[in-house]
Backbone atoms as SQL, in Angstrom:
CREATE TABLE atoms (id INTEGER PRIMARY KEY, chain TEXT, resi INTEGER, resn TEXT, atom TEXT, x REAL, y REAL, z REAL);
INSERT INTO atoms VALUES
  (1, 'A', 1, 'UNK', 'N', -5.634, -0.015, -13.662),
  (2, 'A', 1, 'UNK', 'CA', -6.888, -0.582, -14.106),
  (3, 'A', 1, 'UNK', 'C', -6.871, -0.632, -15.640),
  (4, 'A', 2, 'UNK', 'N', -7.043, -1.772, -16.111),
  (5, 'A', 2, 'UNK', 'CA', -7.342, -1.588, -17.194),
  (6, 'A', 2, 'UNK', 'C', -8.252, -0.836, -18.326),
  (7, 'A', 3, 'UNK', 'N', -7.511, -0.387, -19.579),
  (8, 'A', 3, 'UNK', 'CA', -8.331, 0.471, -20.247),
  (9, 'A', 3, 'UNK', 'C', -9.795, 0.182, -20.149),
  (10, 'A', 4, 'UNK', 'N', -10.117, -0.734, -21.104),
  (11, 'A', 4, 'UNK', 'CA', -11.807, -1.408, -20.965),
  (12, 'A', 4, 'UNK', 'C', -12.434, -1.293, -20.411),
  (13, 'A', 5, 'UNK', 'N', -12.049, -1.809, -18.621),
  (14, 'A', 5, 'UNK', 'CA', -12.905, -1.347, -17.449),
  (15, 'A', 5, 'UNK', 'C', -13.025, -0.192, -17.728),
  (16, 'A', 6, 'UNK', 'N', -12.125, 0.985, -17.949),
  (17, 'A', 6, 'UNK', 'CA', -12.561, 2.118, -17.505),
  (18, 'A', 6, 'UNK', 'C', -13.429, 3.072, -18.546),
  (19, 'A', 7, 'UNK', 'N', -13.318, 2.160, -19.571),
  (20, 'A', 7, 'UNK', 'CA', -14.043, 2.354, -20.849),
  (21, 'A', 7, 'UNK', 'C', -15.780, 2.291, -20.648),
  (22, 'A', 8, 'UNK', 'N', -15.616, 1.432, -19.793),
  (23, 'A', 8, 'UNK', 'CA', -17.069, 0.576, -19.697),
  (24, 'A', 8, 'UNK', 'C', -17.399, 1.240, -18.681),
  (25, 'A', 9, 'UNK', 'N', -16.783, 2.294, -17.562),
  (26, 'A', 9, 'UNK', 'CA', -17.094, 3.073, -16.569),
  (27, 'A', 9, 'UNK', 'C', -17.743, 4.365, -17.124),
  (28, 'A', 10, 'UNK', 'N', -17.715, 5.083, -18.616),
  (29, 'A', 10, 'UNK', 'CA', -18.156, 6.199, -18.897),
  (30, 'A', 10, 'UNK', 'C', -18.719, 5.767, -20.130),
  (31, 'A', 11, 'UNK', 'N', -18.883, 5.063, -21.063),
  (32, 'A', 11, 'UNK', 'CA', -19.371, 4.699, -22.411),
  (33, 'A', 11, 'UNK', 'C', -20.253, 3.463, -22.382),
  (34, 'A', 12, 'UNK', 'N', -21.490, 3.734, -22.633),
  (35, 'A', 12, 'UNK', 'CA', -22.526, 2.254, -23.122),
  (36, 'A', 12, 'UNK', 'C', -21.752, 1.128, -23.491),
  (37, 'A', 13, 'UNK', 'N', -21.186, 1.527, -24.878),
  (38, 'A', 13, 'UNK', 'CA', -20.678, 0.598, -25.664),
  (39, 'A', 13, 'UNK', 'C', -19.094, 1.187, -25.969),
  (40, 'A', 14, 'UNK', 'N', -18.669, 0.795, -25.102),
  (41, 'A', 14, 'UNK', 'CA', -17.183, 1.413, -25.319),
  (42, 'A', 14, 'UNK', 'C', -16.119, 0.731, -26.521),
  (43, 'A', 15, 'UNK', 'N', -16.793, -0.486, -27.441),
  (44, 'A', 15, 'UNK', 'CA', -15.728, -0.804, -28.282),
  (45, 'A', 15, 'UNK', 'C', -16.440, -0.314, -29.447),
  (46, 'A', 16, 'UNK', 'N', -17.574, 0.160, -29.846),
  (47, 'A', 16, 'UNK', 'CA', -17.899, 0.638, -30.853),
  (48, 'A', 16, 'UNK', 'C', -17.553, 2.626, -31.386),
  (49, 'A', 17, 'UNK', 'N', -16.993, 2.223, -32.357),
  (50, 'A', 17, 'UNK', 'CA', -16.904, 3.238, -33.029),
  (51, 'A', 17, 'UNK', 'C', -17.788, 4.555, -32.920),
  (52, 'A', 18, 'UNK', 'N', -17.686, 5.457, -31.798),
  (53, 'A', 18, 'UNK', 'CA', -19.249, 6.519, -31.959),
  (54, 'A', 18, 'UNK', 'C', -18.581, 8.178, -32.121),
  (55, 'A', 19, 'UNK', 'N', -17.324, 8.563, -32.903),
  (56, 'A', 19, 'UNK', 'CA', -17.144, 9.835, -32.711),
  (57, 'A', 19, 'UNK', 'C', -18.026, 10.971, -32.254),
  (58, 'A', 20, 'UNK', 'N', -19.338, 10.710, -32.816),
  (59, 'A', 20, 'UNK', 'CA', -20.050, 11.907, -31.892),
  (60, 'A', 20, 'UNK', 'C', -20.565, 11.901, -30.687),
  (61, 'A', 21, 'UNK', 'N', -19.939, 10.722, -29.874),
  (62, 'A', 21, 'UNK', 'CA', -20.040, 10.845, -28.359),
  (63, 'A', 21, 'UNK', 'C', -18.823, 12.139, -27.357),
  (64, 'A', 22, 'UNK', 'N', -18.118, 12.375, -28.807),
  (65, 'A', 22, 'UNK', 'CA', -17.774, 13.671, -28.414),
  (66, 'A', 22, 'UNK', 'C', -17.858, 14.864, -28.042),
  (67, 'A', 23, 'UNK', 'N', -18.612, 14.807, -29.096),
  (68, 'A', 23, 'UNK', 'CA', -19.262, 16.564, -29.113),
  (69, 'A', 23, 'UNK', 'C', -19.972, 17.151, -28.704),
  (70, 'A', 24, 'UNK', 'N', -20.307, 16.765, -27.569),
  (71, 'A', 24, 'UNK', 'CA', -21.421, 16.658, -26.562),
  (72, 'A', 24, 'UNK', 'C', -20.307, 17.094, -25.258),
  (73, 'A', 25, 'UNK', 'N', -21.293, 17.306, -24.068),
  (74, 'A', 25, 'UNK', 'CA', -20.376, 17.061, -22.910),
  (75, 'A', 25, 'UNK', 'C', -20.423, 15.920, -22.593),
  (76, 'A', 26, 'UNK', 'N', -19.000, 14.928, -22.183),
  (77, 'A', 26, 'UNK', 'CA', -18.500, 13.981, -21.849),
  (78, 'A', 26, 'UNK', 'C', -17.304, 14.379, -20.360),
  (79, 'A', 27, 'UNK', 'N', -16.917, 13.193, -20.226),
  (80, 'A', 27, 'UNK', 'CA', -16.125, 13.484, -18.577),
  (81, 'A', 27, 'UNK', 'C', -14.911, 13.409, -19.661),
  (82, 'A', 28, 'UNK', 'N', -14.155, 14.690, -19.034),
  (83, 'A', 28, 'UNK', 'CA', -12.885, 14.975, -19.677),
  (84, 'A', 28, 'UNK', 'C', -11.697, 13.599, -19.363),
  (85, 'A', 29, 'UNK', 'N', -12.123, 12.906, -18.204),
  (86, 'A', 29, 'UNK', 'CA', -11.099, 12.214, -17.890),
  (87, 'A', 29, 'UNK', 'C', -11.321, 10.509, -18.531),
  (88, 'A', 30, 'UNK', 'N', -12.238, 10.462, -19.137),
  (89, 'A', 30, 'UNK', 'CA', -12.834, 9.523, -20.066),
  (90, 'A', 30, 'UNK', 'C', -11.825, 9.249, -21.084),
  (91, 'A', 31, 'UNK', 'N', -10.937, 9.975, -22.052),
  (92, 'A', 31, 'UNK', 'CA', -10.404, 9.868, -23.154),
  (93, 'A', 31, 'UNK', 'C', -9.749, 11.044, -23.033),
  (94, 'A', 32, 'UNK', 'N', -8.010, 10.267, -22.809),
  (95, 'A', 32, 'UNK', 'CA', -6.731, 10.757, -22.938),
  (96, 'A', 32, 'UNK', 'C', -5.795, 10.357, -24.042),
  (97, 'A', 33, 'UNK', 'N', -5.595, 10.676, -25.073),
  (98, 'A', 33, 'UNK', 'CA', -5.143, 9.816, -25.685),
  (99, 'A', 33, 'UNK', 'C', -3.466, 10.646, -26.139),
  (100, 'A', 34, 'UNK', 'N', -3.558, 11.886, -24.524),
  (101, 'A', 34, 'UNK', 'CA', -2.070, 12.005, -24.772),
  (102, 'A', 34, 'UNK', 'C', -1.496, 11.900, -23.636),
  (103, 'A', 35, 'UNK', 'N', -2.429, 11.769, -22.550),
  (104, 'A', 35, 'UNK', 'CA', -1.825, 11.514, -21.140),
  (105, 'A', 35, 'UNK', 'C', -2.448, 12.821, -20.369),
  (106, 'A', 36, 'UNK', 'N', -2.418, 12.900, -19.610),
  (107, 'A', 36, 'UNK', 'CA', -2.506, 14.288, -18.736),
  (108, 'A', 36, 'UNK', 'C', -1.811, 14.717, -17.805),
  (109, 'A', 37, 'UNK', 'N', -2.193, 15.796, -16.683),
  (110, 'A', 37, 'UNK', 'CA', -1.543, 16.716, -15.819),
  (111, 'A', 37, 'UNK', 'C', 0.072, 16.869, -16.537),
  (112, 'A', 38, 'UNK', 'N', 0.970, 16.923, -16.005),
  (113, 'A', 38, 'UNK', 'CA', 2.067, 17.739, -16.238),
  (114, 'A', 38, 'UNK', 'C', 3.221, 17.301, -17.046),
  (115, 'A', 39, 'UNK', 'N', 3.302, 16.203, -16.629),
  (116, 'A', 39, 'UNK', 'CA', 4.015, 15.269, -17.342),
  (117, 'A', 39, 'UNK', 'C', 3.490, 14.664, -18.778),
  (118, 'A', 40, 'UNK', 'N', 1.927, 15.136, -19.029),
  (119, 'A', 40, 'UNK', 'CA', 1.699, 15.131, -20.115),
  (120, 'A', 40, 'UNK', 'C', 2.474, 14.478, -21.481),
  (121, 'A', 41, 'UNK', 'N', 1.715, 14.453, -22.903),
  (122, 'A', 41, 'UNK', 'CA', 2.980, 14.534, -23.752),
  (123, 'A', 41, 'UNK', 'C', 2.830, 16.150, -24.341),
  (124, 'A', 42, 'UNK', 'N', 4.525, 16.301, -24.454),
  (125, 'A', 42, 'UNK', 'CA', 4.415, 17.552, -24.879),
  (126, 'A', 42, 'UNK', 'C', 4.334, 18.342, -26.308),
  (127, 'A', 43, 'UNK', 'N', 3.965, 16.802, -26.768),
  (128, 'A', 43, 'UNK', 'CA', 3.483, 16.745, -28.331),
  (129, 'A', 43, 'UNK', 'C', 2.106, 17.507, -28.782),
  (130, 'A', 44, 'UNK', 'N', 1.524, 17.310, -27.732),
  (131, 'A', 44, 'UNK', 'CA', 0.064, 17.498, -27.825),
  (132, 'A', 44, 'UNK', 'C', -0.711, 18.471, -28.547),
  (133, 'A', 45, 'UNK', 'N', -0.278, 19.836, -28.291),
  (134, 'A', 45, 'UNK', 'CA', -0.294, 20.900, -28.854),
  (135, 'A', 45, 'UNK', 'C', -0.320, 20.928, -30.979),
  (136, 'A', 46, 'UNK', 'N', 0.922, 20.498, -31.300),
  (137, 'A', 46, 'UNK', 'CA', 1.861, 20.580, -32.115),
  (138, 'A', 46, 'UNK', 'C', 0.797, 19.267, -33.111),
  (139, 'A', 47, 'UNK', 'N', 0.370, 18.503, -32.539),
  (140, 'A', 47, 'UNK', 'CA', -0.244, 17.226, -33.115),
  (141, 'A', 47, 'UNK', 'C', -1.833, 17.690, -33.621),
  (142, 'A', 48, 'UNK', 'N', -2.518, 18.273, -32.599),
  (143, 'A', 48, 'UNK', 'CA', -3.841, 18.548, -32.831),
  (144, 'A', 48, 'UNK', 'C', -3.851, 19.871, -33.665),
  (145, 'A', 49, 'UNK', 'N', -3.062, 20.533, -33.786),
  (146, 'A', 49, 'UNK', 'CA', -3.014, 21.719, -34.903),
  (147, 'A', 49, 'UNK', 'C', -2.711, 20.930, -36.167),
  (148, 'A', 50, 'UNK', 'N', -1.905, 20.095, -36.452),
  (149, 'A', 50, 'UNK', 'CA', -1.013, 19.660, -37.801),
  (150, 'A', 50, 'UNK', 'C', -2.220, 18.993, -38.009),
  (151, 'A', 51, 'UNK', 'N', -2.664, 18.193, -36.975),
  (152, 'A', 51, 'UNK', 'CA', -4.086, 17.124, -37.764),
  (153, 'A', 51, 'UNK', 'C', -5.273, 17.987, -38.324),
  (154, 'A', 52, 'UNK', 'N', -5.713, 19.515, -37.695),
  (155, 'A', 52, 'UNK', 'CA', -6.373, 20.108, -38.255),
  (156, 'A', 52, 'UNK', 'C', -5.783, 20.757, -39.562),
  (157, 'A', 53, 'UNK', 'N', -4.709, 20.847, -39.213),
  (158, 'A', 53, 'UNK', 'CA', -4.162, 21.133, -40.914),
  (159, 'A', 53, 'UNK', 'C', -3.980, 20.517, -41.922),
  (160, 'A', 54, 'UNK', 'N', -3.926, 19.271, -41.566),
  (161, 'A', 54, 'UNK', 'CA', -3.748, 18.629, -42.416),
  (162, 'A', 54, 'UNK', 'C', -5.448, 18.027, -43.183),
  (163, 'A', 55, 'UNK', 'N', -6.092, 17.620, -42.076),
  (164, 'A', 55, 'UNK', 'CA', -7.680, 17.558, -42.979),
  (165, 'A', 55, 'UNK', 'C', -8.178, 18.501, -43.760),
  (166, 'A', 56, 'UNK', 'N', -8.010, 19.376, -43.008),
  (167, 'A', 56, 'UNK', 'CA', -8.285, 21.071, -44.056),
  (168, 'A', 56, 'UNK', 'C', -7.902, 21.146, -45.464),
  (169, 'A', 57, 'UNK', 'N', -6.522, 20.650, -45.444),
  (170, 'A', 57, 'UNK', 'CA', -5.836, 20.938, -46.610),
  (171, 'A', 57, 'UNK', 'C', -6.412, 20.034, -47.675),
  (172, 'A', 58, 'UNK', 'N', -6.465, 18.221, -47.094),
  (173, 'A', 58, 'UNK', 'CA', -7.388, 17.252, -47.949),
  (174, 'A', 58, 'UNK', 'C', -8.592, 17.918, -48.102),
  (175, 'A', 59, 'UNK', 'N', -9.657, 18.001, -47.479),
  (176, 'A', 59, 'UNK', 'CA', -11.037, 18.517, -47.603),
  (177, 'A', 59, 'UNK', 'C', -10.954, 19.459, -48.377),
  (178, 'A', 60, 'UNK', 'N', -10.182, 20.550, -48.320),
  (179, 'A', 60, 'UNK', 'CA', -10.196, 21.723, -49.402),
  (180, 'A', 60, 'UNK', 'C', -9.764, 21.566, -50.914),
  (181, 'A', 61, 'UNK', 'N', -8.847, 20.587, -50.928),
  (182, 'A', 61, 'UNK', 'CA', -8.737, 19.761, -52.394),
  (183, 'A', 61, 'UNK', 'C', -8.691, 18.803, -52.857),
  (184, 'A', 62, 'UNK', 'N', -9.611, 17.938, -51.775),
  (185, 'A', 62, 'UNK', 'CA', -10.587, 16.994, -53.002),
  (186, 'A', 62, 'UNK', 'C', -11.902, 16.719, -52.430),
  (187, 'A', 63, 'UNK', 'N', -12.434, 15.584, -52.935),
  (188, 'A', 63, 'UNK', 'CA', -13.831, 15.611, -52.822),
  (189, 'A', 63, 'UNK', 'C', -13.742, 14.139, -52.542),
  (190, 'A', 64, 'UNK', 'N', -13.995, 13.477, -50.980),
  (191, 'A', 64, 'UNK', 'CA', -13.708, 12.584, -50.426),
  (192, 'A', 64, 'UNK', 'C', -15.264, 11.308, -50.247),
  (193, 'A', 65, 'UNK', 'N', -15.213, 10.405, -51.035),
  (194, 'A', 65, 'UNK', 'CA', -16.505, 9.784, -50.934),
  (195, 'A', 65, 'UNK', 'C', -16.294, 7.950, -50.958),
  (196, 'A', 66, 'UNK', 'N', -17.365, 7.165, -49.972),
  (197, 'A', 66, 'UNK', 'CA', -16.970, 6.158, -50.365),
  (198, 'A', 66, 'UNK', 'C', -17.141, 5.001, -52.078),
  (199, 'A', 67, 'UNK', 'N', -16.030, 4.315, -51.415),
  (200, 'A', 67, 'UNK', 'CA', -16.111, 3.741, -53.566),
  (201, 'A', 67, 'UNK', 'C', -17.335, 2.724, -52.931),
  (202, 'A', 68, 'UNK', 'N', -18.240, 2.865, -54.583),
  (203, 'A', 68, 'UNK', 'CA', -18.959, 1.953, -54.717),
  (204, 'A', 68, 'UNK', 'C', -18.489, 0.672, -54.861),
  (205, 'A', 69, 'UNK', 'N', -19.110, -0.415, -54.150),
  (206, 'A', 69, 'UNK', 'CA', -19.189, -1.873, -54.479),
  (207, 'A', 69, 'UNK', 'C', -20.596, -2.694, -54.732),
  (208, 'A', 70, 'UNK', 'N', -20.200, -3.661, -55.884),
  (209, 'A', 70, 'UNK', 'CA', -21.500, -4.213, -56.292),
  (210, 'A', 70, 'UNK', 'C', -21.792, -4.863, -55.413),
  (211, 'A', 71, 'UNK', 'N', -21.094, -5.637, -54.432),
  (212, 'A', 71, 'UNK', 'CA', -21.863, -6.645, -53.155),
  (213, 'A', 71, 'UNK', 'C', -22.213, -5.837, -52.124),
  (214, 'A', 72, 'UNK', 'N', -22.340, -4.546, -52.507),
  (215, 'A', 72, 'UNK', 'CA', -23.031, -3.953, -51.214),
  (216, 'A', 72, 'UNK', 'C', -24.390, -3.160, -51.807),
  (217, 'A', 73, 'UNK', 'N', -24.491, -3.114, -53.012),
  (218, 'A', 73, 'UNK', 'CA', -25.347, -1.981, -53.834),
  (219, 'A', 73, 'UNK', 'C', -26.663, -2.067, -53.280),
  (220, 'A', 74, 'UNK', 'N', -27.287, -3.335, -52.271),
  (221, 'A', 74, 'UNK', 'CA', -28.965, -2.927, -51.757),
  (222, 'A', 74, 'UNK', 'C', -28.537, -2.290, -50.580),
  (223, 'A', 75, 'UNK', 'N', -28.022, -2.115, -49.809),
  (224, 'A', 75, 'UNK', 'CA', -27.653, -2.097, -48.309),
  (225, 'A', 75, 'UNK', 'C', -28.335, -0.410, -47.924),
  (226, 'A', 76, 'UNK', 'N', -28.834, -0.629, -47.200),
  (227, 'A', 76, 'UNK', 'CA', -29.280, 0.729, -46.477),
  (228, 'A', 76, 'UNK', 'C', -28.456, 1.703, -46.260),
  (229, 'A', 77, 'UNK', 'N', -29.136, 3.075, -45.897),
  (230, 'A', 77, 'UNK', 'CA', -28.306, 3.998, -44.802),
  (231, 'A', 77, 'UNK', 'C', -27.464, 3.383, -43.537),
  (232, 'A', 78, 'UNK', 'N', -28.023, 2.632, -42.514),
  (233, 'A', 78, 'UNK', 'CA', -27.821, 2.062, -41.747),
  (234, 'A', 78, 'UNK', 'C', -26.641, 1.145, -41.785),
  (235, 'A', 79, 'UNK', 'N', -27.522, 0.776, -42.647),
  (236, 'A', 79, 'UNK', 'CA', -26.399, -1.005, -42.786),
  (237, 'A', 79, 'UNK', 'C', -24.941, -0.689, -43.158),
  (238, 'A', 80, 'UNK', 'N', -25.048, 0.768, -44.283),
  (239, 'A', 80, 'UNK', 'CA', -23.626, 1.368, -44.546),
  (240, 'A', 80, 'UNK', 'C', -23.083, 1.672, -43.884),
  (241, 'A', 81, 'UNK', 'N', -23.563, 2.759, -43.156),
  (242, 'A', 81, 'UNK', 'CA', -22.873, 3.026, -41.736),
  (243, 'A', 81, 'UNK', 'C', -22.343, 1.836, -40.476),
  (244, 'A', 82, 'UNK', 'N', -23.200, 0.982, -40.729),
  (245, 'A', 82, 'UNK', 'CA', -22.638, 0.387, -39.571),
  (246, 'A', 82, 'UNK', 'C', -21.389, -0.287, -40.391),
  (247, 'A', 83, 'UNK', 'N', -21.301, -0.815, -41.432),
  (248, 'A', 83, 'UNK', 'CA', -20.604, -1.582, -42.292),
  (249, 'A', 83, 'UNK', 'C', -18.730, -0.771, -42.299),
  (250, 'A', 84, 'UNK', 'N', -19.246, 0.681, -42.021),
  (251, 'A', 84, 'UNK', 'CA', -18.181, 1.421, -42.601),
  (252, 'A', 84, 'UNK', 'C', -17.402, 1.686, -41.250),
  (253, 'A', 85, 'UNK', 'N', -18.147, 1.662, -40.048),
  (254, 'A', 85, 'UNK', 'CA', -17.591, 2.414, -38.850),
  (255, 'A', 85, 'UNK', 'C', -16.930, 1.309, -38.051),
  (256, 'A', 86, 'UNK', 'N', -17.628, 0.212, -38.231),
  (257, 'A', 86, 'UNK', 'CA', -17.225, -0.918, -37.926),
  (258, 'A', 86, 'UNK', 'C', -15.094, -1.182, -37.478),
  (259, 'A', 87, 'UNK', 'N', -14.923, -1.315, -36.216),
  (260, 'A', 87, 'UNK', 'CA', -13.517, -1.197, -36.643),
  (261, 'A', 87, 'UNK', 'C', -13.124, -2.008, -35.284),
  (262, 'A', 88, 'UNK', 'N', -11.680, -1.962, -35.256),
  (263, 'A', 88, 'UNK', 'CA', -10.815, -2.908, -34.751),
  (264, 'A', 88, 'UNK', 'C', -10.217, -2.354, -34.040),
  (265, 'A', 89, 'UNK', 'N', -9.580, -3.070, -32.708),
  (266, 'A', 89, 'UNK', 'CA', -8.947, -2.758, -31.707),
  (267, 'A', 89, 'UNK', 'C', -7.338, -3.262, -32.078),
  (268, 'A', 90, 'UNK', 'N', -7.071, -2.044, -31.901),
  (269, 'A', 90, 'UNK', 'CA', -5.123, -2.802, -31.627),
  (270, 'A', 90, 'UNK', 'C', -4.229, -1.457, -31.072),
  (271, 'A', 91, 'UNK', 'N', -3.217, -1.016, -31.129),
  (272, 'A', 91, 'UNK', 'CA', -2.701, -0.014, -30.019),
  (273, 'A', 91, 'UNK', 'C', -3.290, 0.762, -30.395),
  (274, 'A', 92, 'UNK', 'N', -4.387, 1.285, -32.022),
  (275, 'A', 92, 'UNK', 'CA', -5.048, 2.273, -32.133),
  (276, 'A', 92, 'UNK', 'C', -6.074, 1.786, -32.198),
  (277, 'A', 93, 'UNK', 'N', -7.294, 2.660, -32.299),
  (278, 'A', 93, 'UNK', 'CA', -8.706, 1.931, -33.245),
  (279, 'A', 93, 'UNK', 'C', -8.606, 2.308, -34.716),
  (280, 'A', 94, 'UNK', 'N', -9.366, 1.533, -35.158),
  (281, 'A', 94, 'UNK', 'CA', -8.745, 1.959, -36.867),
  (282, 'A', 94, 'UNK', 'C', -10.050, 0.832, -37.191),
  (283, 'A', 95, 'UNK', 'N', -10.752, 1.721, -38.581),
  (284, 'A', 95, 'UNK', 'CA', -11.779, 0.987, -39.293),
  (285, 'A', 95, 'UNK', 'C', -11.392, -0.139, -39.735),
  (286, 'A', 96, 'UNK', 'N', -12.599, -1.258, -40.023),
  (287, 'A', 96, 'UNK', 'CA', -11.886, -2.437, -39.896),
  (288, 'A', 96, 'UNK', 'C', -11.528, -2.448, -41.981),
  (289, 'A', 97, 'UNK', 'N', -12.913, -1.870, -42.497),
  (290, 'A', 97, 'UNK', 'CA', -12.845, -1.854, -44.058),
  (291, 'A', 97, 'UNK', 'C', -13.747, -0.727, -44.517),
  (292, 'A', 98, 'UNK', 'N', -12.985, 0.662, -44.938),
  (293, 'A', 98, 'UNK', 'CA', -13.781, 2.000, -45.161),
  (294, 'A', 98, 'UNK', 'C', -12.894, 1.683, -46.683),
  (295, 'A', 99, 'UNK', 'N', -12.990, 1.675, -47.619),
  (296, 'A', 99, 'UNK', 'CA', -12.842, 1.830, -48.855),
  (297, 'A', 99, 'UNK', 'C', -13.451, 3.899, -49.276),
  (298, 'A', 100, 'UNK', 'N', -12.635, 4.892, -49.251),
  (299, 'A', 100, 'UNK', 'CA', -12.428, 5.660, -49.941),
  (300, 'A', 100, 'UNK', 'C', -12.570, 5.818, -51.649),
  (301, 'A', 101, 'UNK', 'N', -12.600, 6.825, -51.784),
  (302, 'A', 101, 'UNK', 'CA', -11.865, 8.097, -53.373),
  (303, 'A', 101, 'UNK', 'C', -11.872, 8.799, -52.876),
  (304, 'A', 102, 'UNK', 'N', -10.561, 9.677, -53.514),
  (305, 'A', 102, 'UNK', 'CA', -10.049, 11.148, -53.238),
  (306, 'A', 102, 'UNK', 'C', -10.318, 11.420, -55.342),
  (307, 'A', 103, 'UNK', 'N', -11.477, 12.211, -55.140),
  (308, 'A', 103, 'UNK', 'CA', -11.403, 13.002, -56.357),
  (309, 'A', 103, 'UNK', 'C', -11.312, 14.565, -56.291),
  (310, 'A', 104, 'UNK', 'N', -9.900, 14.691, -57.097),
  (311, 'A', 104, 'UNK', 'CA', -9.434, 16.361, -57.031),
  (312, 'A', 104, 'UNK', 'C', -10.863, 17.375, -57.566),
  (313, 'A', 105, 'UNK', 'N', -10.694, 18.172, -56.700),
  (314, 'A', 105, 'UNK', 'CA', -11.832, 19.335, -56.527),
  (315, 'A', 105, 'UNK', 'C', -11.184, 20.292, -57.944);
């Protein structure tokens, strides 16, 4: 079955961007994004530690904010957010245009 369908079987809006549909209870079998039962990948482990290590390490030395732009300077709370989360489908999801700074702490 295709992903989508099954996207659209546990999520409202399954192509929009909502990380905190996480953090909540959700159906574990909703979002695999290493595979499951046994055959698993056996990466899995090894990946979700390094990614927490690795944000840690950014977050702890610098100070991460988006860059200002003048064609956006009236735009709401809202409108930013939606502007920023906004993103694209392809073998990953990935924002479509989040413009960053990393200023050292």
């Amino acid at each position: 079955m295709p992903t989508r369908v099954l996207a659209a079987k546990y999520w409202d809006d399954p192509e929009a961007f909502k990380p905190a549909r996480f953090l909540g209870n959700y159906p574990r079998d909703a979002f695999l994004p290493f595979s499951g039962g046994p055959r698993g990948c056996i990466g899995r482990g090894f990946s979700e530690t390094e990614s927490i290590a690795v944000l840690t390490l950014i977050i702890s030395r610098y100070r991460v904010e988006v860059k200002e732009e003048p064609q956006f300077a009236g735009e709401t709370f809202e409108q930013r957010k939606a502007r920023l989360t906004k993103s694209k489908l392809s073998v990953t999801l990935f924002p479509e245009r989040a413009p960053l700074v990393f200023k050292r702490r």
